[in-house]
Each structure stands twice: as C-alpha cells, then as structure tokens.
PAZAPA-4460 file (N, C-alpha, C; in steps of 0.05 Angstrom, whole numbers, plus 32768, in hexadecimal, padded with zeros to 4 digits):
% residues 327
    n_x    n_y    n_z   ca_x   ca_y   ca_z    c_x    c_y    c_z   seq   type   mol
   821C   8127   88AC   8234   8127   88BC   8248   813B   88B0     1      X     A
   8254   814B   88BC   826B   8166   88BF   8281   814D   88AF     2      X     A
   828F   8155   8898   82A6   814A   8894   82BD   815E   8892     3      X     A
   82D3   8155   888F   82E9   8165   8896   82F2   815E   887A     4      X     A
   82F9   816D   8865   830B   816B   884A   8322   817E   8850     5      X     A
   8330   8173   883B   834C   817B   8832   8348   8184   8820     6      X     A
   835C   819C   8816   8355   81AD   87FB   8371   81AB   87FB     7      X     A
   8383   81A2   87E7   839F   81A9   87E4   8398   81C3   87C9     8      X     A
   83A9   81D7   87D0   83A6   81F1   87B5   8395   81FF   87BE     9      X     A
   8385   8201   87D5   836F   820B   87E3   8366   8228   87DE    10      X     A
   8383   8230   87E3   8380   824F   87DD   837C   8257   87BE    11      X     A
   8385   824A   87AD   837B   8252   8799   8363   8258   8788    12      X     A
   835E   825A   876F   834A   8262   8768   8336   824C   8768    13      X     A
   8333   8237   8759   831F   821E   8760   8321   821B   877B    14      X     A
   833C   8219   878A   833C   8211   87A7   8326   8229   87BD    15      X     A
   832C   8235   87B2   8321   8250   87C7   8300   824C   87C8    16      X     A
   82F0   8248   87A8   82D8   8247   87AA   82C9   822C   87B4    17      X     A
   82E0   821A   87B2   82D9   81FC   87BB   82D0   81FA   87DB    18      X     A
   82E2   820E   87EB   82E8   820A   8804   82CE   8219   880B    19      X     A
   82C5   8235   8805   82B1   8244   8808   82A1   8233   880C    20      X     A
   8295   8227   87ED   827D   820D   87EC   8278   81FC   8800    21      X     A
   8290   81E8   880C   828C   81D4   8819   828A   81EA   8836    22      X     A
   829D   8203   883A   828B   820C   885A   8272   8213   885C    23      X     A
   8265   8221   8846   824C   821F   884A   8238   8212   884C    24      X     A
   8237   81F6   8841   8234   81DC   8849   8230   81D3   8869    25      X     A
   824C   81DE   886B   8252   81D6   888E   8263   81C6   8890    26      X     A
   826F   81BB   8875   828F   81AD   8881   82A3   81C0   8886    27      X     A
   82B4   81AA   8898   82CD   81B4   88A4   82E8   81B7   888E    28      X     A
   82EF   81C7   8882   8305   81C8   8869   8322   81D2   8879    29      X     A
   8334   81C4   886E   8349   81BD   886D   835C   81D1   885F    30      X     A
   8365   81E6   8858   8373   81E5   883E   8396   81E8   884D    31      X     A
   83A0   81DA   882B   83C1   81DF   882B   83C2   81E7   8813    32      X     A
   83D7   81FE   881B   83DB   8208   87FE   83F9   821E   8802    33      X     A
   8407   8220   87F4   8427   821E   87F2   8420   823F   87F1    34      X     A
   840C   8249   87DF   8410   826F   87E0   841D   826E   87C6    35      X     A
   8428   825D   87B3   8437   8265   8793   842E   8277   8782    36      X     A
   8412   825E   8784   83F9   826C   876C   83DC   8279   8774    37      X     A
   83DF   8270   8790   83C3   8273   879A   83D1   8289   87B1    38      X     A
   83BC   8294   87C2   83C1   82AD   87D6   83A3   82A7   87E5    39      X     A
   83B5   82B2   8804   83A3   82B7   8813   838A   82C8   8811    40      X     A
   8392   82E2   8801   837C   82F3   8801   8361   82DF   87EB    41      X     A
   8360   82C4   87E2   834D   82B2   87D3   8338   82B1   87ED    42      X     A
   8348   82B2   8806   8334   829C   881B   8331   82A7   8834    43      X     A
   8342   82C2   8833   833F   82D3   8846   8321   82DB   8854    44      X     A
   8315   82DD   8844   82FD   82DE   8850   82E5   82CB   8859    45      X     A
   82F5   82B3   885B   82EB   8295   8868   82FC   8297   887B    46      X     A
   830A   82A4   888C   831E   82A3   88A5   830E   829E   88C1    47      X     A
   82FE   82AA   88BF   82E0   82B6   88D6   82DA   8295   88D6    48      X     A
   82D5   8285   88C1   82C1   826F   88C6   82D6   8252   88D6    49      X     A
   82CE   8253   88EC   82DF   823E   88FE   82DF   8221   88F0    50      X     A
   82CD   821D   88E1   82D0   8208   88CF   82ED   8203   88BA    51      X     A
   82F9   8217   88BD   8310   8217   88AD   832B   8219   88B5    52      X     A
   8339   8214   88A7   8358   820A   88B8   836E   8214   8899    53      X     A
   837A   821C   88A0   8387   8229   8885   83AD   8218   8892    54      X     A
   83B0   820C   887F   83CE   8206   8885   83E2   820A   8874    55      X     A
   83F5   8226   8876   8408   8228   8857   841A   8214   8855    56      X     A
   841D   8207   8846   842C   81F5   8846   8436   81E8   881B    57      X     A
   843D   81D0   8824   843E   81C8   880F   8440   81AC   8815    58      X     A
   8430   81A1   87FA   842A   8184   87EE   8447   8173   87E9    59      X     A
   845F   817D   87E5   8474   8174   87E7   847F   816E   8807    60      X     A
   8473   8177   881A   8474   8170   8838   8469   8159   883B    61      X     A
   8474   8142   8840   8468   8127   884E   845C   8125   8863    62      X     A
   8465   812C   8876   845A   812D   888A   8440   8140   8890    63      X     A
   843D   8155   8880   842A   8164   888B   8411   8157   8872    64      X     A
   8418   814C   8866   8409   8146   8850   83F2   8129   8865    65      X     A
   840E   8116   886A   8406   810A   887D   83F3   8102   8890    66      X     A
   83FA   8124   889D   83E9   8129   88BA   83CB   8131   88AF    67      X     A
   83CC   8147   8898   83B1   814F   8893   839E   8133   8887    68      X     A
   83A6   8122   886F   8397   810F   8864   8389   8100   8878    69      X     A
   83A2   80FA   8890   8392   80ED   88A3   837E   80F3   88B7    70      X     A
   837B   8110   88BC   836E   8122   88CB   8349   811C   88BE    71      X     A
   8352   8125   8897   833A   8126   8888   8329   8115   8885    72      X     A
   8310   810F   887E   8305   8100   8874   8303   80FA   8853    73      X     A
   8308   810F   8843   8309   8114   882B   8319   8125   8819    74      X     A
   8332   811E   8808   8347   8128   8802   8341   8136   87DE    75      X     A
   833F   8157   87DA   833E   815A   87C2   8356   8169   87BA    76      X     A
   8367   8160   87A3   8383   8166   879F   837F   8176   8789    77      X     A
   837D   8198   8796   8384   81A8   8779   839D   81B2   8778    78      X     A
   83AC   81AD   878A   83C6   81BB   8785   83DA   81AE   8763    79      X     A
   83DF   81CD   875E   83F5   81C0   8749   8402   81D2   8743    80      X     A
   8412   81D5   872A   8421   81EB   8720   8402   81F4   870D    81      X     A
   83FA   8208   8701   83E4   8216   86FE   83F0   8229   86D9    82      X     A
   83E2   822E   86C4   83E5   823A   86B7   83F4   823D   86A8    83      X     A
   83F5   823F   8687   8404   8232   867B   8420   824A   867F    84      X     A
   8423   825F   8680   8430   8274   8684   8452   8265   86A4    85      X     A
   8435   825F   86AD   8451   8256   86CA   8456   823C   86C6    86      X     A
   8453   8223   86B2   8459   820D   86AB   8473   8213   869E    87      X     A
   846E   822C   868C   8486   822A   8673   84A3   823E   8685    88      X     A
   8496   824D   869D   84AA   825A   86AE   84B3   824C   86BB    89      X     A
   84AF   8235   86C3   84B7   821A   86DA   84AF   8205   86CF    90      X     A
   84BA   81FA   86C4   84B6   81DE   86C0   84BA   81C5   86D1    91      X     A
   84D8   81CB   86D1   84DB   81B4   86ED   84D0   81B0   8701    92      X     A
   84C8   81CC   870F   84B7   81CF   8728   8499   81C1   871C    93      X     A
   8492   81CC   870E   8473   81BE   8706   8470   81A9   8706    94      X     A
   847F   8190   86F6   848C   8183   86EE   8485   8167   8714    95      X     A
   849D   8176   8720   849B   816E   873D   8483   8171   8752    96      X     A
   8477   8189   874A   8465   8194   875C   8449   8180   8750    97      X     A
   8442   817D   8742   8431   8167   8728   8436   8144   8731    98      X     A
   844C   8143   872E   8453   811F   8732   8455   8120   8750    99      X     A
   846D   8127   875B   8477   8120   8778   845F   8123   8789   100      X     A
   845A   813E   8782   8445   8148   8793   8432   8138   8797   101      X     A
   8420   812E   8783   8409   8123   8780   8413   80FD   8788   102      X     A
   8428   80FA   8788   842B   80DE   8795   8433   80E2   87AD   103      X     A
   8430   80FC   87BE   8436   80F3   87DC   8415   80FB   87E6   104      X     A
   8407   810A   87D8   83EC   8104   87DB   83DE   80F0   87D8   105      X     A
   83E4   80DA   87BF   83D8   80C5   87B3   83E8   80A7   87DB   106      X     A
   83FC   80B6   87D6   8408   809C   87F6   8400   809F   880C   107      X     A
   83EF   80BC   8814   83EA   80BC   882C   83CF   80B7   8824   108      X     A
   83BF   80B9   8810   839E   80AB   8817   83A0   8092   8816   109      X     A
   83BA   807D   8807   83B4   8069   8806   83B9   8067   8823   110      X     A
   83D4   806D   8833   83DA   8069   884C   83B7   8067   8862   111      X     A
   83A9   807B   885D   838E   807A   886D   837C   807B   8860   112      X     A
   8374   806D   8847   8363   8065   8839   834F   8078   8835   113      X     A
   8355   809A   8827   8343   80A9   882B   833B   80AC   880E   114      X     A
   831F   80B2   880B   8318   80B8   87E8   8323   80D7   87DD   115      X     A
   832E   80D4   87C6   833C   80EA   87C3   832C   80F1   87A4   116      X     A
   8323   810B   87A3   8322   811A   8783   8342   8124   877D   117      X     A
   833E   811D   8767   835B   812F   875D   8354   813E   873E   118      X     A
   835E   8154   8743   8356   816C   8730   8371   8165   870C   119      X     A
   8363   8168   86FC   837D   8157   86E8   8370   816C   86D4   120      X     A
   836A   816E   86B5   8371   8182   86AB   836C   817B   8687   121      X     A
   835F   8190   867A   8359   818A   865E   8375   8189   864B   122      X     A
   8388   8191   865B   83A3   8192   8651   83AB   8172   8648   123      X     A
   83A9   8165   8655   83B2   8146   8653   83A5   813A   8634   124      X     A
   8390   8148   8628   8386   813A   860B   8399   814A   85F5   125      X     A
   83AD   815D   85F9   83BD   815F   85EB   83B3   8178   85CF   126      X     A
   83BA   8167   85B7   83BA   8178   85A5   83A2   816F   8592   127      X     A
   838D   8159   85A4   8372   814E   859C   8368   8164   858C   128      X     A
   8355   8165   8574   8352   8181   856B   832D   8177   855D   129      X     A
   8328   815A   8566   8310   815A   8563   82F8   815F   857E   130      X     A
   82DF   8162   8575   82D5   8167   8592   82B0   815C   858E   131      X     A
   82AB   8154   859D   82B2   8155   85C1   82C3   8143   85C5   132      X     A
   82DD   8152   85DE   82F0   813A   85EC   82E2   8126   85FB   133      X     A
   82E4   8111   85F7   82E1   80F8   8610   82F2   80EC   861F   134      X     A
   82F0   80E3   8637   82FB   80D5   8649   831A   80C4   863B   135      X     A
   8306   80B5   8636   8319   809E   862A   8321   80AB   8608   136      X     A
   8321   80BF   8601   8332   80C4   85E9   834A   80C6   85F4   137      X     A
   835B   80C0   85D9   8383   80BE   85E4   838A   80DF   85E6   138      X     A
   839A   80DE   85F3   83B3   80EE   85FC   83C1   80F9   85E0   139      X     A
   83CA   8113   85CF   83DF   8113   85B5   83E8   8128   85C6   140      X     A
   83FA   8123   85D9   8416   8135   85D7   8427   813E   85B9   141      X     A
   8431   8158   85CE   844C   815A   85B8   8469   8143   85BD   142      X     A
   847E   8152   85B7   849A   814E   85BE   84A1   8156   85D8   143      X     A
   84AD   8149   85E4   84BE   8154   85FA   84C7   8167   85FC   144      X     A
   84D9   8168   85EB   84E0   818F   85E2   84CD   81A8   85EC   145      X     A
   84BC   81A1   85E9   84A6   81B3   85E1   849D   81B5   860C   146      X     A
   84A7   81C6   8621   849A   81C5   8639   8483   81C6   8645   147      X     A
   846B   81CB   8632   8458   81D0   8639   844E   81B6   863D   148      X     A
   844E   81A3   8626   8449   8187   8628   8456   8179   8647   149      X     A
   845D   8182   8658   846E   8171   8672   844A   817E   8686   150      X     A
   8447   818B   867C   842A   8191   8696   8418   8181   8690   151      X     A
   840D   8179   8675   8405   8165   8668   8409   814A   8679   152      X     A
   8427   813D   8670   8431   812C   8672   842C   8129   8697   153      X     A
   8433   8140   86A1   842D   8137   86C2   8412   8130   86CC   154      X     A
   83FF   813A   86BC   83E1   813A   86CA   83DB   8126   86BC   155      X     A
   83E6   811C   86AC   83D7   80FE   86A2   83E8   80E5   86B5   156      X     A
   83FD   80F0   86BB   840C   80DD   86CC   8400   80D7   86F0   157      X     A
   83F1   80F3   86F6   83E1   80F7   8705   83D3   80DC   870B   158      X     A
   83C5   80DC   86F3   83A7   80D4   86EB   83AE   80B4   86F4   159      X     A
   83C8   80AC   86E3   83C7   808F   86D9   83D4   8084   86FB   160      X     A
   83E9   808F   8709   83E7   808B   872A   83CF   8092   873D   161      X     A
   83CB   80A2   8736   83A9   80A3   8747   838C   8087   8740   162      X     A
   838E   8081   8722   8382   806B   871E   8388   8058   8716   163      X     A
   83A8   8046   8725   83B5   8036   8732   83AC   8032   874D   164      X     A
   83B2   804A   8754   83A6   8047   877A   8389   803D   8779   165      X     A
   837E   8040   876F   835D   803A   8770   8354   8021   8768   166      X     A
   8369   8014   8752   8368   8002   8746   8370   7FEB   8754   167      X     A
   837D   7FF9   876B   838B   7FDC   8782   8376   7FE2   8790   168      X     A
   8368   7FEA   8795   8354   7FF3   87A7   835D   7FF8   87C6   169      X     A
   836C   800C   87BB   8376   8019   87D3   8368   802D   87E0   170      X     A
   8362   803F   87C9   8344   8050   87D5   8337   8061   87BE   171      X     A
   8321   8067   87C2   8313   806D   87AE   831E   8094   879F   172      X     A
   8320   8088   8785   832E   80A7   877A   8311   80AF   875D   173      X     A
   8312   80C4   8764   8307   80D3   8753   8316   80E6   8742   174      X     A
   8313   80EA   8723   8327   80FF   8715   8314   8114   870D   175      X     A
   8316   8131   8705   830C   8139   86F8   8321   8147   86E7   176      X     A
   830E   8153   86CD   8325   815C   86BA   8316   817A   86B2   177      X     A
   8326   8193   86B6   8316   81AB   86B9   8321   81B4   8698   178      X     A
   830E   81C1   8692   8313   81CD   867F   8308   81ED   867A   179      X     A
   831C   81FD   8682   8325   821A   867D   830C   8224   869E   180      X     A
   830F   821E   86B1   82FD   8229   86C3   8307   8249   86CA   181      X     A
   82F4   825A   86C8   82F5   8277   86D2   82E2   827A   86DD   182      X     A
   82EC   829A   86EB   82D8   82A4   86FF   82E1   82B9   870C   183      X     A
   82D2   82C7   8725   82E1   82DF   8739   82F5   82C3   8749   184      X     A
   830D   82DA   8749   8326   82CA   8757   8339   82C7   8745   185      X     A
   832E   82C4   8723   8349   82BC   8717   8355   82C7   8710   186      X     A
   837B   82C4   8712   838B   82DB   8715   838D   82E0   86F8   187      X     A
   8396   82F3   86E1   83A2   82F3   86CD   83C0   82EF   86C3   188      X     A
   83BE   82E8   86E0   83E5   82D9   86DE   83E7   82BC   86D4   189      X     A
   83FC   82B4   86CD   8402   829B   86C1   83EE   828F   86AF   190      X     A
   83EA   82A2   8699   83E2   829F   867D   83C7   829A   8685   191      X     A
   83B2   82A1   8690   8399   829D   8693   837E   82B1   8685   192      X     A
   837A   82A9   8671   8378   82B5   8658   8362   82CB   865A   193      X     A
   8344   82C4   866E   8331   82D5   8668   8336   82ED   867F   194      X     A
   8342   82E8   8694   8341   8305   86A7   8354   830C   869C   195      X     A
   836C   8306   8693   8386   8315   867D   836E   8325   8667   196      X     A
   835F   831F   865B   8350   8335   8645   8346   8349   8654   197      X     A
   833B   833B   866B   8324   834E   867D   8333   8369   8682   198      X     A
   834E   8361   868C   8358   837B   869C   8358   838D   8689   199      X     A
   8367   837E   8670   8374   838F   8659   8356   83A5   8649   200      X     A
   8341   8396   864B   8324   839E   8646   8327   83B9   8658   201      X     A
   8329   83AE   8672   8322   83CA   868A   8330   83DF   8685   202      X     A
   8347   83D9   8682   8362   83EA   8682   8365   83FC   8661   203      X     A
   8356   83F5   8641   8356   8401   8637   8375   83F5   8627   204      X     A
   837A   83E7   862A   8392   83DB   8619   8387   83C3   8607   205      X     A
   8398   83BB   85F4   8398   83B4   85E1   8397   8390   85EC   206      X     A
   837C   8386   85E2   837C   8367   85F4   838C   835A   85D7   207      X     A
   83A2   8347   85E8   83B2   833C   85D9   83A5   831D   85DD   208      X     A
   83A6   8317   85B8   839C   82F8   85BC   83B4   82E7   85AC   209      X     A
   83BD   82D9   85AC   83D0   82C6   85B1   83C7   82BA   8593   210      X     A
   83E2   82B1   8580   83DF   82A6   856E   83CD   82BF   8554   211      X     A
   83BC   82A3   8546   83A7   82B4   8533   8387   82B4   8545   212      X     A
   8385   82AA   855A   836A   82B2   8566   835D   829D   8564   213      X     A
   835C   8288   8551   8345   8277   854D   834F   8259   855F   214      X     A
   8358   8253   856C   835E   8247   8580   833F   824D   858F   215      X     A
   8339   822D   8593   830F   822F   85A7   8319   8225   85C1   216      X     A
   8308   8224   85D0   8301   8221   85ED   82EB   8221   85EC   217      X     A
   82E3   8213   860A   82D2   8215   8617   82DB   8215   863C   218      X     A
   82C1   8230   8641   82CC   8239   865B   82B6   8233   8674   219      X     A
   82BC   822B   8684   82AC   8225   869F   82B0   8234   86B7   220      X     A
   8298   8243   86C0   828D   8254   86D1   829F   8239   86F1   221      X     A
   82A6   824A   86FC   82B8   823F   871D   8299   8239   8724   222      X     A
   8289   8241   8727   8274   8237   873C   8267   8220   8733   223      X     A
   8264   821D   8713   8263   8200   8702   8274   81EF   870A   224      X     A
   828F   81F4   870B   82A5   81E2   8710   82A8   81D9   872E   225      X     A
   8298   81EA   8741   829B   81DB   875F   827D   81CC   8762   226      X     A
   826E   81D1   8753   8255   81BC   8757   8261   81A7   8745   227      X     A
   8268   81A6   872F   8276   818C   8723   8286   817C   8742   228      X     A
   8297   8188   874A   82AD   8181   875E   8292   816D   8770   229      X     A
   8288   8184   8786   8272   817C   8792   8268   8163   8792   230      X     A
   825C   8163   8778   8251   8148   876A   8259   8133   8769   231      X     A
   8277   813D   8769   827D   811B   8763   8297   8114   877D   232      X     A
   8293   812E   8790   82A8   8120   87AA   828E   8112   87B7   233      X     A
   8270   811D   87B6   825A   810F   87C2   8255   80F7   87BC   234      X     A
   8265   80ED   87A5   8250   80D2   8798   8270   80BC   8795   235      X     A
   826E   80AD   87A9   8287   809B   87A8   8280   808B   8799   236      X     A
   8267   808B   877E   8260   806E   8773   8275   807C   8754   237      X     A
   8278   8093   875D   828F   80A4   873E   82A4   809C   8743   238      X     A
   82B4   8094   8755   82D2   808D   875C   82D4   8076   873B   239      X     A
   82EF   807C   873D   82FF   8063   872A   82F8   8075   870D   240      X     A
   82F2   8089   8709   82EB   8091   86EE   82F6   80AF   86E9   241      X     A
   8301   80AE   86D8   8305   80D9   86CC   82EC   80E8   86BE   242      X     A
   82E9   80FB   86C6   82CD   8106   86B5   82D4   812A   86AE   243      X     A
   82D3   8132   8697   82DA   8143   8696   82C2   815C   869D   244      X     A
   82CD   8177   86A0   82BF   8182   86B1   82C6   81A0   86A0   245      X     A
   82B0   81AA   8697   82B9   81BF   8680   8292   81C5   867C   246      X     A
   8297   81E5   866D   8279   81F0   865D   827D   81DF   8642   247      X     A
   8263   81EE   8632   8260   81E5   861D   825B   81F4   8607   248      X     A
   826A   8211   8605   826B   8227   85F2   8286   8221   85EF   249      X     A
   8286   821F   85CC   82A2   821E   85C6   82AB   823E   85B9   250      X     A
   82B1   8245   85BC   82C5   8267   85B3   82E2   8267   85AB   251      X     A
   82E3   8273   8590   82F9   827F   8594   8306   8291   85A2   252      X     A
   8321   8293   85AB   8330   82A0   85BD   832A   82C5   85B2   253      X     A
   8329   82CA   8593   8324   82DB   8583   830C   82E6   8589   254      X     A
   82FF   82DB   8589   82D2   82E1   8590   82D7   82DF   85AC   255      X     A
   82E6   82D4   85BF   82E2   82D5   85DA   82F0   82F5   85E6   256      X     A
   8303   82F9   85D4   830C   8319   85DC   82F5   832C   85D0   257      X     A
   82E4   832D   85B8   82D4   8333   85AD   82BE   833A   85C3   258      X     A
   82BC   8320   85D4   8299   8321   85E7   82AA   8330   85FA   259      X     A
   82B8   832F   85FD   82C7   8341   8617   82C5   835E   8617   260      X     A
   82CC   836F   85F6   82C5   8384   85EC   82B1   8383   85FB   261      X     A
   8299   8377   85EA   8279   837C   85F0   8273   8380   8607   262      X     A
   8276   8372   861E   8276   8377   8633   8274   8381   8643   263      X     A
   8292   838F   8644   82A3   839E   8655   8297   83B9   863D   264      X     A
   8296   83C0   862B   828E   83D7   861F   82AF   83E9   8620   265      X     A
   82C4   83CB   8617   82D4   83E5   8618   82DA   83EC   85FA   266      X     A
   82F9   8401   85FD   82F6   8407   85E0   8315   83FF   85DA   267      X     A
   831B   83F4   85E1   8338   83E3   85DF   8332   83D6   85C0   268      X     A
   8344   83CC   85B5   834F   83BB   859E   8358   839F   85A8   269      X     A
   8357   838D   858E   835C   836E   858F   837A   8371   8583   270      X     A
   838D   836F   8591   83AB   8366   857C   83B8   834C   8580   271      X     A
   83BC   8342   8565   83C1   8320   8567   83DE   832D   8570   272      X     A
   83EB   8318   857E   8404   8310   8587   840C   82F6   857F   273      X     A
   841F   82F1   8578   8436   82DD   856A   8435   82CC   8584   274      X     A
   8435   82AE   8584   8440   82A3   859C   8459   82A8   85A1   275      X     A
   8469   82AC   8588   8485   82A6   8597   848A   82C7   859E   276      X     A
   8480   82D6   85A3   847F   82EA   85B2   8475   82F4   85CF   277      X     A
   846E   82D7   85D1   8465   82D6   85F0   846A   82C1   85FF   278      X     A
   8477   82A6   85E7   847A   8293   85FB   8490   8287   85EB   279      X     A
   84A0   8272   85EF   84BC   8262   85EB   84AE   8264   85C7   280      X     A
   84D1   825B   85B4   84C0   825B   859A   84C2   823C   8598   281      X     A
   84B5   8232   85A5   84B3   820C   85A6   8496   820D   85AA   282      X     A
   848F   821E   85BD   846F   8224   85CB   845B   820D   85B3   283      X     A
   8449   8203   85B6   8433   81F7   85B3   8419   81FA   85B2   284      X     A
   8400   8204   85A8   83EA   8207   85B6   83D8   81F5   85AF   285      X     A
   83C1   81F4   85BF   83A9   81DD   85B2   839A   81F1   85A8   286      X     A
   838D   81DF   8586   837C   81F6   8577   8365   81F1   8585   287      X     A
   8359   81DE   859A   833F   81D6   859F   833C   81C5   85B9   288      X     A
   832A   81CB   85C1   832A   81C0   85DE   8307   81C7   85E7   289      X     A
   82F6   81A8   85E5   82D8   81B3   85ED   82DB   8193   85F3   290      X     A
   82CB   8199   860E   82C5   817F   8621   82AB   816E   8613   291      X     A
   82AB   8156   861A   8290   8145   8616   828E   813A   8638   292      X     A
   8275   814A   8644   8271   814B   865C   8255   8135   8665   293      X     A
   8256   8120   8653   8244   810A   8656   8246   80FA   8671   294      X     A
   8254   80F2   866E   8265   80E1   868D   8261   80F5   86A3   295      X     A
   826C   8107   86A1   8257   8117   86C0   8243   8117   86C3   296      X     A
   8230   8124   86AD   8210   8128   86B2   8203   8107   86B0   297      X     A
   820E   80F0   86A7   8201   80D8   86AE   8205   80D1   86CF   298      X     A
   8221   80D9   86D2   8229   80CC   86F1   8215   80DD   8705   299      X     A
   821C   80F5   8700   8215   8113   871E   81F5   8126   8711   300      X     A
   81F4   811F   86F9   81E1   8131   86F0   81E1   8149   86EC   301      X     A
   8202   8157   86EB   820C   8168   86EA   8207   8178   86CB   302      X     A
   81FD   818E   86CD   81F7   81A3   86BA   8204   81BD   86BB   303      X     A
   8215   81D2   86A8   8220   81E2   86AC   820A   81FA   86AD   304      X     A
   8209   820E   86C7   81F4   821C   86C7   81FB   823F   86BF   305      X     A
   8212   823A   86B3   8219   825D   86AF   8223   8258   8691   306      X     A
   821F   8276   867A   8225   8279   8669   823B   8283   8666   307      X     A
   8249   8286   8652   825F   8298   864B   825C   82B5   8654   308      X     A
   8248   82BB   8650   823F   82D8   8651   8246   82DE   8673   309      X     A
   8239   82CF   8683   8238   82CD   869B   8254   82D1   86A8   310      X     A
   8264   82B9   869B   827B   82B3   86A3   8294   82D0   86A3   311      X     A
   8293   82E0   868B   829E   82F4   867E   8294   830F   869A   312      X     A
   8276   830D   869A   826E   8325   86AF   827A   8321   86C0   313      X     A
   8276   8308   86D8   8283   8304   86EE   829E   830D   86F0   314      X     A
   82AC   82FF   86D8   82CA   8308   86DC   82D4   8324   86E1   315      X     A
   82C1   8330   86C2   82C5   8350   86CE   82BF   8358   86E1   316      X     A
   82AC   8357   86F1   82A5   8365   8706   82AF   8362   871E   317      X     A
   82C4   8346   8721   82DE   8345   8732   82EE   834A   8728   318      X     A
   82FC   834D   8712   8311   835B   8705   8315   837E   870C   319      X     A
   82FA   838A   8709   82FB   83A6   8713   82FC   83AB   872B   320      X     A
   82F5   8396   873F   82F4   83A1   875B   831C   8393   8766   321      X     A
   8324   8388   8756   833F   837E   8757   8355   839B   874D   322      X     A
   834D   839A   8730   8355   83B2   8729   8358   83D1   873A   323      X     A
   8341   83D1   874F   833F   83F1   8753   8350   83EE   8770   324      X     A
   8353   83D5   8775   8361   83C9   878E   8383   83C7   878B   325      X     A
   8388   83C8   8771   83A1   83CC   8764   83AE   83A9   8769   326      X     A
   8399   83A2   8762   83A2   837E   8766   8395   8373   8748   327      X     A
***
C-alpha cells in the first residue's frame, strides 16, 4: 500500500535524500521545510514526480502543521536549527525552532495518533570522551554560559517529550541519534566540517582544522543513514526506543584533513586554527564522539555499507560539480 509521509526539513540534506528514497519506493512524500538551512535546489529534481508535494512553510505554523500530520500516514521530524556554526549565530531561534517546534509536531500526532521518527543527535552525550557511546549512557553538558550546550540541551529535551508521548501511549515514537552524517548535498556552511575541507582541498587553500586536530569522529555515508531511517520507520516493533545511528571508523579531525589531501591529490597545507579564532572564547568542543550501533543492528539488522574512503570521494565529486556551478 502507497503511503503518504511527512518530511518536516525535507529540503534539506538528510531531508532531500530521505524523500528521493521513499519516491522511489512509490510513496507519496510530503515535505515542509521553512528554506533557512535547506533549499529547493536539494529536491528540485523530484518536482516531475507527482508523488510529491513540496510545502514552504514552517513547523512553528499550527495549523499547517496540523493539516499536513493529518493528511499523512507517517510523520519524520528532521527539521531543526542545523550545525554547530548557526547554533552559536542564533541561539534563541534554535533554541525555539528545537523545543516549540518539535512540540507542535509532537501535539498534532498525538491529536491523530500518527507514528512519528524524530531525528535527535550525537550532540546530546555531551563531553562523554569514552567510546563506544550507548543509548542509555548519561548526558555531561557544559555550563549554560557556554551556547553551544542549549542545542544539546534542546534535542535531549526533544527526546524526553517525544518519549512522554509514547509513554502515554499516545502514539508510537521512534528516535534516532545521527552521528556526523555526510554526503553529495552537504553544504559547507554552518560549520560542517568535511565538505568545508573538501572545497578548501579543491580550491588549493590552506584546510583549516580547528583546535590541535586530535578531536575523533566518526562519519556516516547519507545513504547509510536513510536505510538506518528506512529500517526503523518500517518496523513499528522499534517505537519507544533511541538508537544511535553513526559509521564505525573513528579519525581524527587532523588524519581526516590528511585523507582528504590523499584523495583529492591536492597540494594545499593543514593549518591548525585556535578555536577562539573562529568561534566565541567560551566555545566548547567534544574530544570524542564514536557510536555503539548494537541496538540498531539487533532491532533492523542494519549494517553500515560505505567506508570513509567512499564517503570523502562522493563528497568530492559533488563538491566539484557545486564548485564549477559557483554554489
């Protein structure tokens, strides 16, 4: 059976490849999306497929929020404020766009009892610095002071009203928690770390890495991260649970500009940059961040099927056709 989803954030980068996925499928997709962080030209080329319905709008609209949940059969909420760069340029807005937002989404599924994914974030384990992260490890924020911690603080707030609603059994909620997803589509705006090297790779400038470099990650291929999605909007026996959703190469930020060199074959230089030269001198970073992705692959059977290597090509090779486009 044809279902009709909602994509709130649609146009964006997860949003854009989500929507692709489910039309080729043959569902009917939904998207809202405000245009902040995300852009039409993500989905422009799904316009043709009558299966799709594009509505600019915003998640702070009640009523349209309203009209669509009730239209859908299945509600996935990626809208949010996006990247650590536009968190620390807007706070308040994020702040609102994060809580308010996501409780007039969380009132209209309870209003028509629809199952909702909601997209939440490796940000919420804080300044955790052992690994692998799990589910149920705590939360170490900073200080309040400190703004970066309020994106944190909202997507865990997310979490704990989203699985309230579920808990009354109001309707079934699924969380996932992404950790560093890339791919073609992602912009290098608002601090988004590997197409920011890429360009700087293309372009023959000096890739700036933040801090002393040894700050790890781990990064997940977008087409990993919408079969994760996939997986678990298919399987309503996942509702009531968070599962994080991430690869399993851990890198430094330092060796990740390094493979980028290799790569791209450029001849650019690595120059450390000072945080407080790029961001508030309160700024914060996590030295470490690598998922324990047990709880997915027991629930969905979910396996990450692209390497780093992989992940790095792709990007370049939309980065240059972005680049020569002067985008």
């Amino acid at each position: 059976m044809t279902q009709r989803i909602l994509i709130t954030g649609g146009a964006g980068f997860i949003g854009s490849h989500l929507a692709e996925s489910f039309l080729q499928r043959g569902d009917a997709v939904y998207i809202l999306d405000n245009e902040s962080t995300g852009t039409r030209r993500n989905i422009e080329h799904l316009f043709s497929n009558r299966q799709l319905r594009f509505i600019s709008g915003s998640i702070m609209d009640e009523a349209v929020i309203s009209r669509l949940v009730g239209t859908c059969h299945y509600v996935v909420h990626l809208a949010a404020a996006v990247g650590v760069q536009y968190i620390l340029d807007n706070p308040l807005e994020s702040i609102l766009t994060n809580v308010v937002g996501t409780e007039r989404v969380l009132n209209a599924c309870r209003d028509f009892e629809k199952p909702l994914f909601l997209a939440s974030t490796s940000e919420v384990y804080g300044l955790q610095t052992h690994a692998p992260l799990k589910e149920n490890d705590y939360c170490v924020l900073g200080a309040t002071s400190v703004s970066r911690w309020s994106y944190a603080c909202s997507k865990a707030l997310d979490e704990f009203m989203a699985l309230a609603y579920h808990q009354k059994q109001s309707f079934p909620v699924t969380i996932g928690r992404f950790f560093n997803t890339v791919g073609p589509r992602q912009s290098p705006a608002y601090g988004m770390v590997l197409p920011r090297l890429v360009d700087q790779a293309l372009q023959n400038q000096p890739l700036t890495v933040y801090g002393d470099g040894q700050q790890t990650r781990t990064f997940t291929h977008i087409h990993d991260a919408v079969q994760a999605i996939t997986l678990l909007t298919d399987n309503l026996q996942a509702a009531g649970d968070v599962y994080n959703i991430g690869g399993t190469e851990e890198i430094s930020i330092m060796a990740l500009a390094q493979r980028v060199l290799e790569i791209t074959g450029s001849s650019s230089k690595i120059k450390l940059i000072p945080y407080s030269e790029v961001f508030s001198k309160n700024f914060e970073d996590m030295p470490r961040r690598v998922p324990d992705t047990g709880k997915l692959r027991a629930v969905t059977g979910f396996s990450p099927q692209c390497d780093l290597n992989k992940m790095i090509a792709d990007v370049v090779a939309d980065r240059k056709i972005k680049l020569s486009a002067g985008r």
